[in-house]
C-alpha positions in Angstrom: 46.9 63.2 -8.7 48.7 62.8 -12.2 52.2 63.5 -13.7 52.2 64.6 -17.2 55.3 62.9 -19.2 56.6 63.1 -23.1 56.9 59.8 -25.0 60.7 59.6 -26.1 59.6 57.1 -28.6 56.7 58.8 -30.8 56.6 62.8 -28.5 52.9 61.8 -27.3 51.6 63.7 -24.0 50.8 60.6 -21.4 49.6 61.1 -17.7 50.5 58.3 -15.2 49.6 58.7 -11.3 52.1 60.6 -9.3 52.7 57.2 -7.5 53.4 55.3 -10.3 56.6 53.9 -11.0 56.1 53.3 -15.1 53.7 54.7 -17.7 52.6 53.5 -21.0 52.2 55.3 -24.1 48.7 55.8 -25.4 50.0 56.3 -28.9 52.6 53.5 -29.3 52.3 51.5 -26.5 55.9 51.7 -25.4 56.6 51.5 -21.1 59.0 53.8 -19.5 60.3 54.4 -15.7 58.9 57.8 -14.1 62.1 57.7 -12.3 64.2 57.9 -15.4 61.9 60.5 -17.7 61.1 64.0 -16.2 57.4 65.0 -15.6 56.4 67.9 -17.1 53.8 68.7 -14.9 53.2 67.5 -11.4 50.2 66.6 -9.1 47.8 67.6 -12.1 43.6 66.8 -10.5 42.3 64.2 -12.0 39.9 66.7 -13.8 41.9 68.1 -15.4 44.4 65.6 -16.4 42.7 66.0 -20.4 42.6 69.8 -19.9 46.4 69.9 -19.0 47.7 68.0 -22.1 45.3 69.8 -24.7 46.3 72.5 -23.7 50.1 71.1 -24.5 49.0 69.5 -27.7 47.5 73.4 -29.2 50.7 74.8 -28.2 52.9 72.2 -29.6 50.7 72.7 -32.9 51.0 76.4 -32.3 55.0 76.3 -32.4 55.2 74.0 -35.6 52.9 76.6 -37.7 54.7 79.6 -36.7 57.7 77.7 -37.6 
C-alpha cells in the first residue's frame, strides 16, 4: 500500500509506502517527513499507484487550461 504526497519544493505527485516515515521527490530529489506533509491519498494498491497520480497530473493540467 502507497500514500500519494505533493512536493512543496517543485508540486511533483510522489508515492512513498504507507509505512514510510520520509519520501523523496522524483523530480528534484528533495526528502520530506510523511509525518509533517499530508497525503493526498491513502492505502493506494500498488497497481495502481501510476494510475492514481496520472490521473492527478491530467486534472492538474485540466485546471491550468481552463484557467
Amino acid at each position: 500500500m502507497y500514500d500519494v504526497y505533493r512536493c512543496t519544493k517543485c508540486g511533483s505527485f510522489c508515492a512513498a509506502r504507507a509505512a514510510s516515515k520520509s519520501y523523496t521527490c522524483v523530480s528534484c530529489g528533495c526528502r520530506h517527513k510523511c509525518a509533517r506533509d499530508r497525503a493526498i491519498f491513502k492505502d493506494v494498491d500498488s497497481g495502481k499507484i501510476t494510475h492514481v497520480i496520472a490521473n492527478l497530473k491530467i486534472a492538474e493540467k485540466g485546471k491550468k487550461i481552463a484557467l
